[in-house]
C-alpha positions in Angstrom: 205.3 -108.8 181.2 208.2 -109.0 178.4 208.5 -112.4 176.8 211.8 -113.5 175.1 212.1 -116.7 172.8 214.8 -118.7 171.7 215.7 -122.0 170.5 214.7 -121.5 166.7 216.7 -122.6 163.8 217.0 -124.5 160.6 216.3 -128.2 161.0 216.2 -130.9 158.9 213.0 -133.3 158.5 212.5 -135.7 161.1 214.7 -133.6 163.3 213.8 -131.6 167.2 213.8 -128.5 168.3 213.5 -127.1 171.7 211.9 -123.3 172.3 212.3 -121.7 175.1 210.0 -118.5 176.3 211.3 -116.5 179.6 208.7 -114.0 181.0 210.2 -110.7 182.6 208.0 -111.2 185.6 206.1 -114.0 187.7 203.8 -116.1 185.9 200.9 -116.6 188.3 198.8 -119.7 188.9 195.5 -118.1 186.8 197.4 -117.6 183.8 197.9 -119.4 180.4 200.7 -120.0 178.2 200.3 -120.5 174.9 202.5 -121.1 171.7 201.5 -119.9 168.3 203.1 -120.1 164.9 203.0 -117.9 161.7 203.8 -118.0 158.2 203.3 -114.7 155.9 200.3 -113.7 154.7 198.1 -116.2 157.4 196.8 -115.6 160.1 198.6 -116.9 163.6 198.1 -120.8 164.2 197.5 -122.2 167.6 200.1 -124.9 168.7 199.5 -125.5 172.8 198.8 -123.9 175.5 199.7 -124.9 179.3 197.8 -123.6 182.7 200.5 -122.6 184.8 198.8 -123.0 187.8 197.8 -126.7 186.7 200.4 -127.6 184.0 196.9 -128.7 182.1 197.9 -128.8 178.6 196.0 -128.9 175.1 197.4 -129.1 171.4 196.3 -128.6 167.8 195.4 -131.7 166.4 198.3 -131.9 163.7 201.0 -131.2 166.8 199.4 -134.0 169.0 202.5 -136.6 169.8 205.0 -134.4 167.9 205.1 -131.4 169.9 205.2 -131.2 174.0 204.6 -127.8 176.2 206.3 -127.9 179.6 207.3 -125.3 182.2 210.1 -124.5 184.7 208.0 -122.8 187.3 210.9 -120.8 189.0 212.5 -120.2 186.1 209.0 -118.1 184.8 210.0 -120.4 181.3 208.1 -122.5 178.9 209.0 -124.6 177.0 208.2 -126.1 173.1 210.0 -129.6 172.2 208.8 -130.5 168.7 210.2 -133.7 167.1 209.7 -134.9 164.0 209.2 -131.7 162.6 208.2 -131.3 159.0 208.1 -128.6 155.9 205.2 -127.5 156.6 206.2 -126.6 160.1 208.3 -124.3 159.1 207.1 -120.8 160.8 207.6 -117.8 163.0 207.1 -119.6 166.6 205.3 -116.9 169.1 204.7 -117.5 172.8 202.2 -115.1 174.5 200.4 -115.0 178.3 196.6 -114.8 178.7 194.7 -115.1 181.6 192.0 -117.7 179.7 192.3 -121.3 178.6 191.7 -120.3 174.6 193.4 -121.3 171.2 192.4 -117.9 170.0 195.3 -115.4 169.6 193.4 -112.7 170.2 192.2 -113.9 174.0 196.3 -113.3 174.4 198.0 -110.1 176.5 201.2 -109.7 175.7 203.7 -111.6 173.1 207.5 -112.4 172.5 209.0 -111.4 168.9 209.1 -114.5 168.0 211.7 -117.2 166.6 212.0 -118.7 162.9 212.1 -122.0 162.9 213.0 -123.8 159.5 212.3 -127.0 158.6 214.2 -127.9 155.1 216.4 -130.6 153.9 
């Protein structure tokens, strides 16, 4: 399945964002969704994830109340809103599909390219 984000951009403090991830292909019910976010020279950073069959969700604890993960079933998109984005936010924003409820990157199968998302004043 090919993945394709959008919805990056530069932002100012305090300001939203909305990502959007479209899958090539179904999503099933067994799978996970997942957001992840990167800045050079570290290692990806878990965000949320979201059962698709479920819509069960779970964040990192510094995106808790910020950030929400949401899904348009026949649409095969997910979805990022983060509000009251910060500096230190600013990142490559990844989606990827899994078949396991994990925060690890590497429990992923397949990834978008991502999108830059800058948060400056």
């Amino acid at each position: 399945v090919q993945l394709v984000e959008s919805g990056g951009g530069l932002v100012q403090p305090g300001g939203s964002l909305r990502l959007s991830c479209a899958a090539s292909e179904r999503i099933y019910s067994s799978n996970f969704m997942a957001w992840f976010r990167q800045i050079p020279g570290k290692e990806r950073e878990f965000v949320a994830r979201l059962g698709w069959g479920f819509g069960n969700t779970k964040y990192a604890d510094s995106m808790k109340g910020r950030f929400t993960i949401s899904k348009d079933g026949p649409k095969n998109t997910v979805y990022l809103q983060m509000n009251n984005l910060k500096p230190e936010d600013t990142a490559v924003y990844s989606c990827a599909i899994g078949r396991y409820a994990s925060n690890s990157f590497r429990e992923y199968d397949s990834w978008g390219q991502g999108t830059q998302v800058t948060v400056a004043s």
